[in-house]
C-alpha positions in Angstrom: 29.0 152.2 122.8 26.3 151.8 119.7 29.4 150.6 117.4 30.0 147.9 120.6 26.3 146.9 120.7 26.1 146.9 117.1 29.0 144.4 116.8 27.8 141.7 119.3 24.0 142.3 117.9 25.9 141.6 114.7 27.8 138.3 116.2 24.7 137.0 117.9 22.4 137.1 114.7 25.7 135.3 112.8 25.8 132.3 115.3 22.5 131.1 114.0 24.2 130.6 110.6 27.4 128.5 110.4 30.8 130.0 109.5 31.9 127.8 106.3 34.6 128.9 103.6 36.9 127.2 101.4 40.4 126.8 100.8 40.9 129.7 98.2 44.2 130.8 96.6 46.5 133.4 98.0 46.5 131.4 101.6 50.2 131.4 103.6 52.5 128.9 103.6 51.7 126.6 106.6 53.4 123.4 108.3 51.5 121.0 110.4 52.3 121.3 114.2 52.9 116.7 114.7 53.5 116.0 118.3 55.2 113.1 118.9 54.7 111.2 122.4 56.6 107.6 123.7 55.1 105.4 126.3 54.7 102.0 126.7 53.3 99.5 128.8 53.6 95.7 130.3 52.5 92.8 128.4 51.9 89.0 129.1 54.1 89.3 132.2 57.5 90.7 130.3 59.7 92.4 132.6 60.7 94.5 129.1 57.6 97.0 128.5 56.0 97.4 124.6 57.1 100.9 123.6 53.9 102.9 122.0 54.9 106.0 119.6 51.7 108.2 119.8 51.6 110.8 117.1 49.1 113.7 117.6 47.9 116.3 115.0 44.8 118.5 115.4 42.3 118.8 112.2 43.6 122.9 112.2 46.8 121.3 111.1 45.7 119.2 108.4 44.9 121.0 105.0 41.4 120.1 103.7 39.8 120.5 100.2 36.1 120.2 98.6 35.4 116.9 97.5 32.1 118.3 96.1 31.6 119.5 92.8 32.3 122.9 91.9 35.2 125.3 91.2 37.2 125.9 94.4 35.4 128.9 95.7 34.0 129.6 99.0 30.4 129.1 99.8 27.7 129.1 102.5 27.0 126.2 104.7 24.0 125.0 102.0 23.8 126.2 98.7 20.7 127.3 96.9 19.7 123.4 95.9 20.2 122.8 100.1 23.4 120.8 99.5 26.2 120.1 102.6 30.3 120.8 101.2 32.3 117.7 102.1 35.7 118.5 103.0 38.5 115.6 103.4 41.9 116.0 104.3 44.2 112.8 103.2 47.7 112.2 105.2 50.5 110.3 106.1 52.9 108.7 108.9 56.2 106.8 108.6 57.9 106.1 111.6 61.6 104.4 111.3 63.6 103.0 114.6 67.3 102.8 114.6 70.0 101.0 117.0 73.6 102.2 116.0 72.4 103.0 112.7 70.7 100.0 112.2 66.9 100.3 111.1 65.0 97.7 113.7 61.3 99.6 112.8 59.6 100.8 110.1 56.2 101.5 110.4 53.7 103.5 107.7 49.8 104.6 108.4 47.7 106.6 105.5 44.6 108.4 107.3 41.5 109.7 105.6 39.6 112.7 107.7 36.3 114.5 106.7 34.6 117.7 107.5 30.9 118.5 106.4 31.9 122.1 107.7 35.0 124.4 107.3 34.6 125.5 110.7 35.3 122.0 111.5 38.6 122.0 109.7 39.5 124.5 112.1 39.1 123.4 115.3 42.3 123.1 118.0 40.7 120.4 120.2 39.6 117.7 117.7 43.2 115.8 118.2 43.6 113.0 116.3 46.1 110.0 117.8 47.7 107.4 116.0 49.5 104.7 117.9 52.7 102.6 116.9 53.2 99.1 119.1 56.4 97.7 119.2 58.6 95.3 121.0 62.1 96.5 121.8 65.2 95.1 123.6 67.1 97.3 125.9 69.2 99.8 124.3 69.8 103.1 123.1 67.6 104.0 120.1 66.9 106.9 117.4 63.8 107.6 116.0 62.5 109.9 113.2 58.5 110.6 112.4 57.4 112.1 109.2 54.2 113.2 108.5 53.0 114.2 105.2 49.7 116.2 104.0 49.0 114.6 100.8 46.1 117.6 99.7 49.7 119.7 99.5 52.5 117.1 99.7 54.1 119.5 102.4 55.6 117.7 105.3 57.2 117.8 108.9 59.4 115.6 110.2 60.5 114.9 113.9 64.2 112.8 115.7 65.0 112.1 118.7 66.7 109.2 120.9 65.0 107.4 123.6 66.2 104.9 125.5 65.0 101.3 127.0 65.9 100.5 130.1 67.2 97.1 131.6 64.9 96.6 134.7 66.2 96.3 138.0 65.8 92.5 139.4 62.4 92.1 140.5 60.6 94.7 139.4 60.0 97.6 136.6 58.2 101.3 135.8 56.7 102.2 132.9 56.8 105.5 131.3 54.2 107.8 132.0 50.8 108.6 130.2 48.8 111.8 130.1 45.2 111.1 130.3 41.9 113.6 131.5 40.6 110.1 132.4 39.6 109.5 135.9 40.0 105.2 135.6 42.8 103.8 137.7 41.7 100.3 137.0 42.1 100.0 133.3 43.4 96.8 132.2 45.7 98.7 130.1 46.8 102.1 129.1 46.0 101.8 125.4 42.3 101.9 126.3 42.8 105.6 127.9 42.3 108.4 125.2 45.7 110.5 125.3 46.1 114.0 125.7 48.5 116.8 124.1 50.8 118.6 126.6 49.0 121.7 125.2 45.5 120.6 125.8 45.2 121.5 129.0 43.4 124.5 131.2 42.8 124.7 134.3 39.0 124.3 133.8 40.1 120.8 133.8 41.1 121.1 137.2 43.1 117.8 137.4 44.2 115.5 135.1 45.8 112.2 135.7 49.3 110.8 134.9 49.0 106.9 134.4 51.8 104.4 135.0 52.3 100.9 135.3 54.7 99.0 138.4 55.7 95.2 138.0 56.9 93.0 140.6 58.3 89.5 140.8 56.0 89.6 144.4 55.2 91.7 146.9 57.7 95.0 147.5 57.6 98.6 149.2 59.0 100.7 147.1 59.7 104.6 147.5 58.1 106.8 145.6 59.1 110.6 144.9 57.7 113.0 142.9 58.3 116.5 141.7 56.1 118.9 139.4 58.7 121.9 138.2 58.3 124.6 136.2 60.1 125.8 133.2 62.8 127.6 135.2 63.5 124.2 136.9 62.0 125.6 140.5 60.0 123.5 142.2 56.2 123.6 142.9 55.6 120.1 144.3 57.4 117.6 146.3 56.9 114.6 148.0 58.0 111.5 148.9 55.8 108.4 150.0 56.7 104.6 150.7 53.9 102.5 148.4 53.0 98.6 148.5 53.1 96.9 144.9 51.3 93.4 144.6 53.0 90.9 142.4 52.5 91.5 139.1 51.6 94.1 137.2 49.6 97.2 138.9 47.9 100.1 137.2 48.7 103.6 138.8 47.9 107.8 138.3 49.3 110.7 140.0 46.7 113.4 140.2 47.9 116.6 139.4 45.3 119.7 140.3 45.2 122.4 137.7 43.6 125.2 139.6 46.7 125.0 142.3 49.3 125.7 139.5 48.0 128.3 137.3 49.4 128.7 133.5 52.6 127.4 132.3 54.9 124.9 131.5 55.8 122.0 133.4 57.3 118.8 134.2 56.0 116.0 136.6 59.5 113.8 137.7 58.3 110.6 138.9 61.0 108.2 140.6 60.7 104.3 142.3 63.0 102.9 143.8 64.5 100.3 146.3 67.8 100.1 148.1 69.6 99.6 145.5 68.2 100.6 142.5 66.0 104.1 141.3 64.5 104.6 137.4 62.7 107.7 136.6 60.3 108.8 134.3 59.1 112.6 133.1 56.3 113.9 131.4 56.0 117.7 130.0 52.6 119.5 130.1 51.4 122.8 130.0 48.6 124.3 131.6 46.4 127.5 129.4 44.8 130.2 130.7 40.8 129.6 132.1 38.2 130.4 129.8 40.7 131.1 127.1 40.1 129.4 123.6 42.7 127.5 122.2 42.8 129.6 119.5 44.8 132.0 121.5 48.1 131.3 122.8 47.9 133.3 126.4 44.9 135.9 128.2 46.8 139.0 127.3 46.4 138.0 123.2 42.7 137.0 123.7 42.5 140.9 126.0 44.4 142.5 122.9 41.8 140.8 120.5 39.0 142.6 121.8 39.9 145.7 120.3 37.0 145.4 117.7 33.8 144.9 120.0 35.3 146.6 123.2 34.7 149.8 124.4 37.9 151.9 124.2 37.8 152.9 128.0 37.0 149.2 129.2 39.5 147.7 127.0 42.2 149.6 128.7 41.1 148.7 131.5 41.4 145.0 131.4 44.7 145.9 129.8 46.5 147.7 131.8 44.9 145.5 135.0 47.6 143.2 136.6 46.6 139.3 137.1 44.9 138.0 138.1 42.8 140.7 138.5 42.7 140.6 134.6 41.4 137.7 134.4 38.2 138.6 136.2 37.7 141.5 134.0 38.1 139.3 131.0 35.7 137.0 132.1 33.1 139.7 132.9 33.0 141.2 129.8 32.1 138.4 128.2 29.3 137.2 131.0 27.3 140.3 130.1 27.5 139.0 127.0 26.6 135.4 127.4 23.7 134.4 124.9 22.5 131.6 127.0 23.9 132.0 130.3 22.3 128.2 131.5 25.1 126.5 129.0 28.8 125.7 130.5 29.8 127.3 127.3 29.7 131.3 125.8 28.9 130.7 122.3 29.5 134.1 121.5 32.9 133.7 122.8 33.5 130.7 121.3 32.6 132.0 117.8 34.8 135.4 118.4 37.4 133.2 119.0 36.9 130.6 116.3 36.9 133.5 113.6 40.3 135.2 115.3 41.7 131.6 114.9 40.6 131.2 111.3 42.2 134.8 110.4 45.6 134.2 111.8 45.5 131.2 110.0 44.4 132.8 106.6 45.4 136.2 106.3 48.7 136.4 108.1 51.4 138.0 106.1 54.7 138.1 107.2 55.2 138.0 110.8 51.8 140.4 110.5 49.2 138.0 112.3 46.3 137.7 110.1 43.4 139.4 113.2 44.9 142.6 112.7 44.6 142.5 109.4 41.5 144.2 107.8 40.4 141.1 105.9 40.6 139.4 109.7 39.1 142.5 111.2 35.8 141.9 108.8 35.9 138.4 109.3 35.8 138.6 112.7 32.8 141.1 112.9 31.1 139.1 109.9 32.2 135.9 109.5 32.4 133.9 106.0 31.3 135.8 103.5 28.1 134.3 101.1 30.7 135.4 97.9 34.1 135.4 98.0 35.5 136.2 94.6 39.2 136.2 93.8 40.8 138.4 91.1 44.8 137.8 90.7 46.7 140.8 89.2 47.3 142.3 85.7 49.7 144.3 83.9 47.8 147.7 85.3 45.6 146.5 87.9 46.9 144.8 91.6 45.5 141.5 93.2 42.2 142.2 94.6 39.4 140.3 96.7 35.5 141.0 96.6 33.5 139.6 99.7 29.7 139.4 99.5 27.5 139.0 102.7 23.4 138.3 101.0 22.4 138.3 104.6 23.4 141.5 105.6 23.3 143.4 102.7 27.4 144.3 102.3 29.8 144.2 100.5 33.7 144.8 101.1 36.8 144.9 98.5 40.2 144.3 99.2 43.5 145.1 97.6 46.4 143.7 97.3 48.5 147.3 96.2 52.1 146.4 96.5 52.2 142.9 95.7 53.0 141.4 99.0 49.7 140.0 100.1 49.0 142.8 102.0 45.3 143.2 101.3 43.7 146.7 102.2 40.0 147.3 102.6 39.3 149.7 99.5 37.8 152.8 101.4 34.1 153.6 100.6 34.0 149.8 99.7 31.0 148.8 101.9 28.9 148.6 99.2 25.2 147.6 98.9 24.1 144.7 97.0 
């Protein structure tokens, strides 16, 4: 229990100081995670929609370095003269559309994005969207995305084939749009903010699926739709008979969070008329309450614990089934709450940030980088004041020195074997 106490006393004095490091040598090979999204919606009456290529990227997938002065070595938030690091990540987008192997579309975007904080660098929920407009004739298409990281010149590219329809007479649907937005009477769905299909929990407890109808004049037309899960089964259904004015109307299907719980899914929306039916789909997924999006599921953020839980009560939200589990989880970390008046648990937060940052830097392997003992000190401690890098020699391995001025530590690592494995030196918690 005092090695528990000790921890979060630890944790809580550490959130008054920001986390900040820098982009040091020895870090694993990474590729950005793009997503790729196509929507698009009515203009100036045309009966053909404007497709819209929306390509998302968080800032965790984006490699950024010190523009400031300095060798490339990790630092506090403000060094001794009280100066902020600047960090700026520099990319790229080329998008290219093809019609029996024909290019129709070729589109390029260079984005600049800056950090005054590494933390910042880090973070899953600062998505950044970049939009593609174009006008299309029906057809069968093929499409490729490639991003580039210029900071590294590593890249990711994504294909595909999507298709534009030719509208039934009298009356079209556009593809669908994810949105947290509550606004059914936008003027268009370029002025909602889009959403990932990961970026979703069901804190959230609904979000909104936008889509737009046109009609020649006034119809009734049927609508149906379906929410399944990834097993194809099922968890909503219905069918309902709508009025469209003439022209073009802006629409949302509701979806509530809280009823489906976590996992993946599809929402299958069809119209139709006598004659005619067009769908449209949309994939999302739906994470775990109170659950950073550092971690990919509950029983990962339960494991995780391991260094500030108590032995006994970490089994015990372990081996408890859900969602009985859940409550445990989230009652460990309410006694724990620094300002219990806030929506958020900073403490939580900052746990989780720090997991996040170690998988990202100190995973060797397919060993993820928290379990590690350079992620097990980071976590407990945060960035280090000093990080000082020494590569190997003839008679001596790879090794790592980390220097905390606030707390009065220090910790060595070693790389022994050579394969980035880097062990805490026993006895190497020395003072400074």
């Amino acid at each position: 229990m005092f090695r528990f106490l000790s921890a979060i006393l630890m944790l809580s004095a550490l959130l008054a100081w920001p986390v900040f490091a820098q982009v040091g040598p020895g870090m694993p090979e990474w590729l950005p995670e793009v997503q790729v999204d196509i929507a698009d919606h009515f203009t100036d009456g045309n009966s053909i929609p404007e497709v819209v290529f929306t390509c998302l990227i968080r800032s965790s997938d984006l490699q950024f370095r010190r523009t400031g002065d300095g060798p490339a070595m990790l630092k506090a938030d403000r060094d001794r003269d009280g100066n902020t690091p600047v960090y700026s990540a520099l990319y790229e987008i080329s998008l290219e559309i093809f019609q029996d192997e024909r290019p129709v579309v070729s589109r390029y975007g260079r984005w600049h994005a800056g950090a005054e904080a590494y933390r910042e660098t880090n973070r899953r929920d600062d998505l950044r969207w970049h939009r593609f407009e174009m006008d299309l004739e029906p057809g069968e298409y093929h499409w490729w995305v490639e991003f580039q990281d210029l900071n590294t010149r590593r890249s990711r590219r994504l294909e595909g084939n999507f298709t534009v329809d030719s509208p039934p007479d009298g009356w079209n649907l556009s593809r669908l749009w994810r949105s947290v937005q509550a606004d059914s009477t936008t003027a268009s769905p370029l002025d909602l903010e889009p959403i990932g299909p990961d970026e979703l929990d069901e804190e959230h407890n609904q979000f909104s699926v936008y889509y737009q109808v046109l009609t020649d004049r006034d119809r009734t037309l049927t609508l149906d739709s379906r929410i399944e899960d990834r097993r194809g089964k099922a968890r909503h259904e219905k069918s309902v008979q709508r009025s469209y004015g003439s022209g073009v109307s802006h629409n949302q299907f509701r979806i509530p969070l809280d009823k489906l719980g976590a996992g993946e899914y599809r929402l299958v929306l069809s119209l139709s008329d006598s004659t005619h039916t067009l769908t449209r789909s949309v994939d999302f997924n739906v994470r775990w309450r109170n659950v950073p999006q550092t971690v990919d599921d509950l029983e990962s953020a339960i494991a995780q614990l391991r260094y500030i839980a108590p032995r006994k009560e970490l089994k015990l939200i372990q081996n408890a089934r859900p969602p009985h589990n859940q409550t445990l989880f989230d009652r460990f970390w309410q006694r724990y709450d620094p300002d219990p008046e806030s929506e958020e648990n900073e403490l939580k937060r900052e746990y989780y940030e720090r997991v996040g940052i170690s998988n990202n830097s100190f995973s060797w392997a397919r060993f993820p980088g928290w379990k590690s003992d350079r992620g097990r000190v980071y976590i407990l401690y945060g960035e280090p004041s000093v990080r000082e890098r020494f590569e190997s020699t003839f008679d001596q391995p790879a090794l790592e020195r980390w220097v905390y001025h606030e707390s009065d530590r220090s910790f060595v690592f070693v790389d022994e074997y050579g394969f980035g494995e880097f062990r805490l030196v026993p006895d190497a918690q020395l003072s400074h």
